[in-house]
SEKOLZA-271206 format. One record per atom (N, C-alpha, C): residue number from 1; residue in one letter; atom name; x, y, z. Coordinates in Angstrom, 1 decimal. Layout:
<sites>
NUM,a,CA,X,Y,Z
...
</sites>
This chain:
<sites>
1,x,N,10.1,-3.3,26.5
1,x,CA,9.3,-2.7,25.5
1,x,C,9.7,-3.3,24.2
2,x,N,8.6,-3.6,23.5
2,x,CA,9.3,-4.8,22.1
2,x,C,9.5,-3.4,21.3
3,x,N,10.0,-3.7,20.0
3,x,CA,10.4,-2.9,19.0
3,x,C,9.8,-2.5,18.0
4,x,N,9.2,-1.5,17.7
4,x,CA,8.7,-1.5,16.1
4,x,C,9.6,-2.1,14.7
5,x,N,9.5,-2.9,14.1
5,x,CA,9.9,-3.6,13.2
5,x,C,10.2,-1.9,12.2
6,x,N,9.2,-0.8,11.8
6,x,CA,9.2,-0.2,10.9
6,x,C,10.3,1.4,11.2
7,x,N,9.8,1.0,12.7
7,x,CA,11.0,2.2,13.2
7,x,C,12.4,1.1,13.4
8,x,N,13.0,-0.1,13.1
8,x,CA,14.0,-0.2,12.8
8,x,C,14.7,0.2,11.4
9,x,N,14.2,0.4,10.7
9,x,CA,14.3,0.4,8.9
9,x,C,14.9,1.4,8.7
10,x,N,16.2,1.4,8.3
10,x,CA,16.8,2.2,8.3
10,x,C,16.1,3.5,6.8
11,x,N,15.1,4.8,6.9
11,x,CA,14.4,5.4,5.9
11,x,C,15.3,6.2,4.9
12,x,N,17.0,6.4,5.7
12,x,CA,17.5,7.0,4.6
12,x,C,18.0,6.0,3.4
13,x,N,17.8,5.1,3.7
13,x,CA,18.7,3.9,2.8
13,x,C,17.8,2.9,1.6
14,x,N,16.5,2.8,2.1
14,x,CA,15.8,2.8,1.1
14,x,C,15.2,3.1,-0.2
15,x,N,15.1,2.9,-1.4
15,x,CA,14.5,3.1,-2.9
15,x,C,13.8,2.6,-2.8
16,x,N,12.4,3.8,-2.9
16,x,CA,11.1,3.6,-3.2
16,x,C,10.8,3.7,-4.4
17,x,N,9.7,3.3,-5.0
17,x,CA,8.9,2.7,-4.8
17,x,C,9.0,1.2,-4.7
18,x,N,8.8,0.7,-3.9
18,x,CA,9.0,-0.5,-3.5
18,x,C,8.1,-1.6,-2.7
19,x,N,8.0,-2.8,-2.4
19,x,CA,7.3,-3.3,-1.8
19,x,C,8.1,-4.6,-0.8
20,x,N,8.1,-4.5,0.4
20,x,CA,8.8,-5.3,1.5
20,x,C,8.2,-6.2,2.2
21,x,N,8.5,-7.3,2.9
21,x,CA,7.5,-7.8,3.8
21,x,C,8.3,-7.0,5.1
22,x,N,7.2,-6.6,5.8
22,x,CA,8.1,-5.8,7.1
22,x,C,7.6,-6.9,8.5
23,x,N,7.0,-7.8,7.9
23,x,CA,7.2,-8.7,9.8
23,x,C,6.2,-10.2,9.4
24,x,N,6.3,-11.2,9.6
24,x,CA,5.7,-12.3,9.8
24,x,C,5.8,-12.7,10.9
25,x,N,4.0,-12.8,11.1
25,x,CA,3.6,-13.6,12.4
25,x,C,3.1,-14.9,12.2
26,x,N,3.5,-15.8,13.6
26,x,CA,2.8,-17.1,13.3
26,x,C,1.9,-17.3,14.9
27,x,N,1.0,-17.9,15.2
27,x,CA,0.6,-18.2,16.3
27,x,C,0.9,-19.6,16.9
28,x,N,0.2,-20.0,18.0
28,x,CA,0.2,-21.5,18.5
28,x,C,-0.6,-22.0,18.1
29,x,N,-1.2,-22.3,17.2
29,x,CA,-2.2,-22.8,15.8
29,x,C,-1.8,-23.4,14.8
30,x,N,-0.7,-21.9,14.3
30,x,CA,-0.5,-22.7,12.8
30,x,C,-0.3,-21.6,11.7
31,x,N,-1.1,-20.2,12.7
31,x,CA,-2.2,-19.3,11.1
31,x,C,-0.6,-18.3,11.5
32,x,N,-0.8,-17.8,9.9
32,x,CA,0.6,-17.1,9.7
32,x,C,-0.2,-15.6,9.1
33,x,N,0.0,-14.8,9.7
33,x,CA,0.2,-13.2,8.8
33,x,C,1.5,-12.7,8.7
34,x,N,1.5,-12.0,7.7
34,x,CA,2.4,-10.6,7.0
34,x,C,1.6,-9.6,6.4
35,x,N,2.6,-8.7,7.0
35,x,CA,2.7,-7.5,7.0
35,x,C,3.3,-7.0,6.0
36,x,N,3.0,-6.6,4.8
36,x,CA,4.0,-5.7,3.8
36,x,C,3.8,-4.2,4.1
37,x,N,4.8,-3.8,3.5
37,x,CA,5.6,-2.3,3.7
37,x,C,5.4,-1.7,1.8
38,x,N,4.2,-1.4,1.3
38,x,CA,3.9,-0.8,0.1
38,x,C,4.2,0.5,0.0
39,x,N,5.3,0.7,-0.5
39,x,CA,6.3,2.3,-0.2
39,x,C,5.8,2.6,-1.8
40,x,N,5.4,4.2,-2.1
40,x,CA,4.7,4.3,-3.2
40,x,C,6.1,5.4,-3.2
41,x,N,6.3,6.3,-2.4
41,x,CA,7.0,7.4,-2.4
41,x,C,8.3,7.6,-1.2
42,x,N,9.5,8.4,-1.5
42,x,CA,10.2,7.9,-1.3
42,x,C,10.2,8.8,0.5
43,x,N,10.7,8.1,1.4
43,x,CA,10.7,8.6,2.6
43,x,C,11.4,9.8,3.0
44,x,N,10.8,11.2,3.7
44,x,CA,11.5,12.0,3.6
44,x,C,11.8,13.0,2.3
45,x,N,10.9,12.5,1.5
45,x,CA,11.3,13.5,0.5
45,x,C,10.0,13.8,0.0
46,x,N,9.2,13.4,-0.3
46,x,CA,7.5,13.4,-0.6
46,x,C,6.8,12.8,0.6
47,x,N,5.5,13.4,0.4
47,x,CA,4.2,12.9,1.3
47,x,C,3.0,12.6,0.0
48,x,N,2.0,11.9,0.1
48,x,CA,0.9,12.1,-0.4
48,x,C,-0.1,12.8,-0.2
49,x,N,-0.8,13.8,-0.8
49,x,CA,-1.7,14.5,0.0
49,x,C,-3.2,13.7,0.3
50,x,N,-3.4,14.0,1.6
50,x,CA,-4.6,13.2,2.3
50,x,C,-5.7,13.3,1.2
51,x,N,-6.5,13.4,0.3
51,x,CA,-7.3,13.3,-0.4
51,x,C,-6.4,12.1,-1.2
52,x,N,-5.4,12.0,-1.9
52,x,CA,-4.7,11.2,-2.7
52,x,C,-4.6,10.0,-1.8
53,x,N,-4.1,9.7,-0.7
53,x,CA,-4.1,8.4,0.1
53,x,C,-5.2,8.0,0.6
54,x,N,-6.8,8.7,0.9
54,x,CA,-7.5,8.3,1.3
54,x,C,-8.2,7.9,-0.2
55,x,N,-8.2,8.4,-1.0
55,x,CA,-9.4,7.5,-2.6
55,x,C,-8.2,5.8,-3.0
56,x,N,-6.7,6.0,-2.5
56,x,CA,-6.0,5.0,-3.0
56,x,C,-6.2,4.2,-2.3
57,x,N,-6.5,4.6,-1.1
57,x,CA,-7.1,3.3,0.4
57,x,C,-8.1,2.3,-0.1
58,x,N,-8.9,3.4,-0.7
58,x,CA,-10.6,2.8,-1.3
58,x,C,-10.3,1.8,-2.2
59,x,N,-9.7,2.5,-3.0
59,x,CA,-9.2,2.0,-4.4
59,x,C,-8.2,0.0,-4.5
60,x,N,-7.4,0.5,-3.3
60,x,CA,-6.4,-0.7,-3.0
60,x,C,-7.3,-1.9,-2.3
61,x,N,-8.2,-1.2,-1.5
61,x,CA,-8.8,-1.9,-0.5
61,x,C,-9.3,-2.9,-1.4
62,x,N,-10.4,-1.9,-2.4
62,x,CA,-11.2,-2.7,-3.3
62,x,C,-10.2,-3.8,-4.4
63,x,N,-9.2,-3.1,-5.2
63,x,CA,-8.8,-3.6,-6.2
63,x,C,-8.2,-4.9,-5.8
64,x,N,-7.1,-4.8,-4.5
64,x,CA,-6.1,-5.8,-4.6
64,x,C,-7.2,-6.9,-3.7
65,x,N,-7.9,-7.1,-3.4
65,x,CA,-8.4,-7.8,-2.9
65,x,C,-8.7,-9.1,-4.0
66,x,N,-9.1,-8.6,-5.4
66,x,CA,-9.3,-9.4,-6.9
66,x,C,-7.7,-10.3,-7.0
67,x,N,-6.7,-9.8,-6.9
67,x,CA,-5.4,-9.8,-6.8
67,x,C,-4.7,-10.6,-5.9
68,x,N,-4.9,-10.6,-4.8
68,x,CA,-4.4,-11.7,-3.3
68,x,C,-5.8,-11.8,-2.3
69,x,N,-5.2,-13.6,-2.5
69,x,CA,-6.0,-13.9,-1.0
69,x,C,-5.8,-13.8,0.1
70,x,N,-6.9,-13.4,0.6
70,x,CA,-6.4,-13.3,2.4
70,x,C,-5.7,-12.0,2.9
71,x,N,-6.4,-11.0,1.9
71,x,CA,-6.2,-9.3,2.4
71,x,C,-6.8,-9.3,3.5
72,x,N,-6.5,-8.8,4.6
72,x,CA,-7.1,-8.6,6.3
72,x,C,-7.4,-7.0,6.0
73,x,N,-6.7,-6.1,5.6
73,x,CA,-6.3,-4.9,5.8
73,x,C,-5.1,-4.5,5.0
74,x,N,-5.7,-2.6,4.5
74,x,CA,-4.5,-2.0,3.6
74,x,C,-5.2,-0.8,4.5
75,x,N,-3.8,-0.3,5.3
75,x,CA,-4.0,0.9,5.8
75,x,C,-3.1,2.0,5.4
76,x,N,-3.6,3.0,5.0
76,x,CA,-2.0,4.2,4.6
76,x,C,-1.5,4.0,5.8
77,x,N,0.2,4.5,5.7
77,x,CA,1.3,5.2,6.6
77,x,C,0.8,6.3,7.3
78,x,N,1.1,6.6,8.4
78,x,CA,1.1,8.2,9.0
78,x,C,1.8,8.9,8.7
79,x,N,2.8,8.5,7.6
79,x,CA,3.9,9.5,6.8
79,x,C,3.9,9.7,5.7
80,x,N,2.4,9.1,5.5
80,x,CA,1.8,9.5,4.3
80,x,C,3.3,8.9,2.8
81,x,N,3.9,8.2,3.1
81,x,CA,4.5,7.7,1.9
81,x,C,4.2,6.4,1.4
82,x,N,3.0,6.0,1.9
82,x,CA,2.7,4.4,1.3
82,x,C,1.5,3.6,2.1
83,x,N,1.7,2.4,2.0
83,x,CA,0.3,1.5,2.7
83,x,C,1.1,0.0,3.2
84,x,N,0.4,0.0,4.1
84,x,CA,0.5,-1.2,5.0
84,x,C,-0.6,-2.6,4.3
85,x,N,0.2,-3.4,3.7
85,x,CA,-0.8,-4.4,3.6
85,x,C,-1.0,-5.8,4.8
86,x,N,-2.3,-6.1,5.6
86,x,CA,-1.8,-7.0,6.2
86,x,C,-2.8,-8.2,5.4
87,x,N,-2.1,-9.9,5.4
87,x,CA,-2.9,-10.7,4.7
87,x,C,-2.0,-12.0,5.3
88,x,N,-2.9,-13.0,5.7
88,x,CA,-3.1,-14.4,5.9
88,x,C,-2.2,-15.2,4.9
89,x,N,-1.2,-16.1,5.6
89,x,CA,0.1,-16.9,4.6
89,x,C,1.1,-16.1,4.3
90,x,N,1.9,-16.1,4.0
90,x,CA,3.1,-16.3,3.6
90,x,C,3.0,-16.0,1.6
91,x,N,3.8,-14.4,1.7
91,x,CA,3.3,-14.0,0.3
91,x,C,4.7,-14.1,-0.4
92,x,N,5.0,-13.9,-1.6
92,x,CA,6.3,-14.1,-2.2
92,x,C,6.0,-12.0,-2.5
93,x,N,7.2,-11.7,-2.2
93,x,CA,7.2,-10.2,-2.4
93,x,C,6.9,-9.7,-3.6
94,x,N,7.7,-10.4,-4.9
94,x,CA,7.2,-10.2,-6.2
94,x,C,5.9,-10.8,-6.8
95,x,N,5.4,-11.6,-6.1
95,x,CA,3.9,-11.3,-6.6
95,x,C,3.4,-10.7,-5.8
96,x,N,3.3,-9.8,-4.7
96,x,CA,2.7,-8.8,-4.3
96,x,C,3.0,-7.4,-5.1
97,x,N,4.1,-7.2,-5.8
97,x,CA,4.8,-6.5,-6.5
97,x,C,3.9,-6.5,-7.6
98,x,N,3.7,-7.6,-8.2
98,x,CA,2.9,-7.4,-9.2
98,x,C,1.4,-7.4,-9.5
99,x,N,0.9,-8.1,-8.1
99,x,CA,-0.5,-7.6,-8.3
99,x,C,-0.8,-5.8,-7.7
100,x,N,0.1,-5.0,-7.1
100,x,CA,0.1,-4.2,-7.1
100,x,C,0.4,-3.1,-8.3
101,x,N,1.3,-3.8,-9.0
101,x,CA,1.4,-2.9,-10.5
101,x,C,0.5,-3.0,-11.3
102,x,N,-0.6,-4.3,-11.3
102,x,CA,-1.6,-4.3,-11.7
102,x,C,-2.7,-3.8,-11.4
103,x,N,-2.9,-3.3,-10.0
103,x,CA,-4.3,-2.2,-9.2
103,x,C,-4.0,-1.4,-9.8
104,x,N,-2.4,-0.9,-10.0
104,x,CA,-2.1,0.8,-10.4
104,x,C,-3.2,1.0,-11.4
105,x,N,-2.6,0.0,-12.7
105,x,CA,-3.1,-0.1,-13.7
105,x,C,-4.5,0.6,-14.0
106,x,N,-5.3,-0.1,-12.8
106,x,CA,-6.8,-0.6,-12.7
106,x,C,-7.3,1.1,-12.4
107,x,N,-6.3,1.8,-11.1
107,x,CA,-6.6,3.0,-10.6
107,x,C,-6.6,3.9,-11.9
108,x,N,-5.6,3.6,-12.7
108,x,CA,-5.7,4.6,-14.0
108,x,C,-6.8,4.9,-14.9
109,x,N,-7.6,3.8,-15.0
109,x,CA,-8.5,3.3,-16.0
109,x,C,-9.8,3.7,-15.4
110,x,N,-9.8,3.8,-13.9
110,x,CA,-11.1,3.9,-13.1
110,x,C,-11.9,4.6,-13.2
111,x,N,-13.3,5.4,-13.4
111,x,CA,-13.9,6.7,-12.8
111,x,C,-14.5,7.1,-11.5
112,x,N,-14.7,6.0,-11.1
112,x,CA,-15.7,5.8,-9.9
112,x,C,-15.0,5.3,-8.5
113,x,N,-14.9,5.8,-7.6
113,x,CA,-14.5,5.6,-6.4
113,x,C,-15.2,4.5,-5.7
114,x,N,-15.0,3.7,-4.9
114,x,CA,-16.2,2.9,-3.9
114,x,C,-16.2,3.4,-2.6
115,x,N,-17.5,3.7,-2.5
115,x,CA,-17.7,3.9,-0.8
115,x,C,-17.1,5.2,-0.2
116,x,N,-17.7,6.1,-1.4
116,x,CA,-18.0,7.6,-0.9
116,x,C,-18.6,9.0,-0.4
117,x,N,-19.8,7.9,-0.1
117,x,CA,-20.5,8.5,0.7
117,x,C,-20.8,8.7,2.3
118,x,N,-21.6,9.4,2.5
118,x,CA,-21.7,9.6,3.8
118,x,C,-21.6,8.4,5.0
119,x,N,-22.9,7.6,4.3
119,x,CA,-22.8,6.6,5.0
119,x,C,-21.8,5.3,5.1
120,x,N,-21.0,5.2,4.0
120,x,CA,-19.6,4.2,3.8
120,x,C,-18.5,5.1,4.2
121,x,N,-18.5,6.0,4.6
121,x,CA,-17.2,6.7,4.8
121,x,C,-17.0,8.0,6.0
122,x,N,-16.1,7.4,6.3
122,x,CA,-16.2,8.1,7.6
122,x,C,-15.7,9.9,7.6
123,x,N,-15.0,10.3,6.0
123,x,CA,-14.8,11.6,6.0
123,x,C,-14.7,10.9,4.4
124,x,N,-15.7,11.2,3.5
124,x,CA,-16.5,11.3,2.5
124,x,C,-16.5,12.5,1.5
125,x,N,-15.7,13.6,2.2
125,x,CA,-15.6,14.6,1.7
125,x,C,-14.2,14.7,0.7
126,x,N,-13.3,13.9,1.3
126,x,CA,-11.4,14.1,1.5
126,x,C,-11.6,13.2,0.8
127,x,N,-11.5,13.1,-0.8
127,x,CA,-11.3,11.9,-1.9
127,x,C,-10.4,13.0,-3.2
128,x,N,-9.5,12.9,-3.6
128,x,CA,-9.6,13.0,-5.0
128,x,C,-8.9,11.8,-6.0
129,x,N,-9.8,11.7,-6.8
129,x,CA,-9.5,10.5,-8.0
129,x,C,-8.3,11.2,-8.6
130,x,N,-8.4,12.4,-9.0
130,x,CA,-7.2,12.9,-9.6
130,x,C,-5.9,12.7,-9.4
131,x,N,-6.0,13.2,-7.9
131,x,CA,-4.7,13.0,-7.4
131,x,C,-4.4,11.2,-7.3
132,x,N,-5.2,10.7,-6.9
132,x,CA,-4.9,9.1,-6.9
132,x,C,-4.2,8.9,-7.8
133,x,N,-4.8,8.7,-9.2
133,x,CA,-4.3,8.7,-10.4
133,x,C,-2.8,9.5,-10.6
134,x,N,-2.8,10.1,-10.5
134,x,CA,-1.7,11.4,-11.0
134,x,C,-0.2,10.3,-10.0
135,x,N,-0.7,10.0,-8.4
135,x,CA,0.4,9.3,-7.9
135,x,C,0.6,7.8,-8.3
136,x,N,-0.3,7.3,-8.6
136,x,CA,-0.7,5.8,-9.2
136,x,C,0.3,6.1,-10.5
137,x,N,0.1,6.5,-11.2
137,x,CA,0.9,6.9,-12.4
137,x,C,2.7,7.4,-12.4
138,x,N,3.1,7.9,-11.3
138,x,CA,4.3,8.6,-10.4
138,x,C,4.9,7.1,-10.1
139,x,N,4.6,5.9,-9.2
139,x,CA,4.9,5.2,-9.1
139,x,C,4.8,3.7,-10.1
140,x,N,4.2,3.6,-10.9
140,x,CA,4.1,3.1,-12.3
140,x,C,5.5,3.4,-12.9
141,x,N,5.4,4.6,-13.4
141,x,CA,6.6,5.2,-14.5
141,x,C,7.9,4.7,-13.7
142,x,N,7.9,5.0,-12.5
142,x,CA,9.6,4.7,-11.7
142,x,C,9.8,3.2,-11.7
143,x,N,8.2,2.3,-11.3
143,x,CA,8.6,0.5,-11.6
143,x,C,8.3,0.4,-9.9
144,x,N,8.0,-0.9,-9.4
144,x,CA,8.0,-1.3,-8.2
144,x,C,9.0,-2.2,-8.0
145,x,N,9.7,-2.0,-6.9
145,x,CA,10.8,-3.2,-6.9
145,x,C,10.2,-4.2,-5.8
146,x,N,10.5,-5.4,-5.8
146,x,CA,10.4,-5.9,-4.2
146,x,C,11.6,-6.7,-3.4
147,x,N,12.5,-5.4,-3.7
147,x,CA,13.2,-5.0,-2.8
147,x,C,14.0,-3.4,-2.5
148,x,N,13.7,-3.1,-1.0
148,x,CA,13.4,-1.9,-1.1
148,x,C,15.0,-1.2,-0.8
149,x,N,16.0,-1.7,-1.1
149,x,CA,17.3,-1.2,-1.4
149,x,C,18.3,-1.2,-2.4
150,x,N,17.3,-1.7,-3.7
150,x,CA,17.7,-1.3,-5.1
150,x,C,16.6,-0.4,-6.0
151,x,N,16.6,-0.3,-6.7
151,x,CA,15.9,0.8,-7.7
151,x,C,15.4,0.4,-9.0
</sites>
């Protein structure tokens, strides 16, 4: 049975907020993805509440995309402390760091959600901008590192 790369990581030893690459793939081609580990909150000690990770989903999906090329996918955690980015090449951690400090930005300034309705969204109901913002802002103030065992 192969290993989860994320269930190796050791959770108590990490400073969040932070941003990691947590696995690079290459195939028999050539074409390379990674995986980053977008830690907003620290593990075990906070969650985000599902209205607040599902409008930042929206939000990240849309923003960072302006930001890096070759976004595949930004999915929240199931432990609710952050998002999975997956994207095409080989990224330098600190500029993922910082086009992420710059979505935050973007989330602050925002009013409008994308793709809230019924028909773009599969539970349309479970959004708050507020809370987005309020944790966008949480993780701003503390700084992003990209690396996730200093502070």
């Amino acid at each position: 049975m192969a290993k989860v790369e994320s269930f190796q990581l050791d959770h108590t030893k990490v400073k969040a907020p932070y941003v990691r690459v947590a696995g690079t793939e290459k195939n028999e081609k050539g074409s390379t993805i990674q995986k980053y580990d977008l830690r907003f909150l620290q593990p075990n000690a906070d969650a985000l509440p599902t209205a607040a990770v599902h409008t930042l989903e929206h939000l990240l999906a849309t923003y960072l995309r302006d930001e890096l090329e070759g976004i595949i996918d930004i999915s929240p955690m199931g432990c609710r402390t952050g998002f999975y980015l997956i994207i095409w090449d080989e990224h330098d951690p600190a500029d993922v760091a910082a086009a992420l400090t710059k979505v935050l930005h973007k989330v602050l300034e925002t009013e409008h959600v994308p793709a809230v309705s019924a028909l773009e969204c599969g539970n349309y109901k479970d959004h708050s901008l507020f809370s987005a913002k309020e944790y966008a802002r949480l993780v701003l103030e503390a700084g992003i590192s990209d690396d996730p065992f200093r502070s």
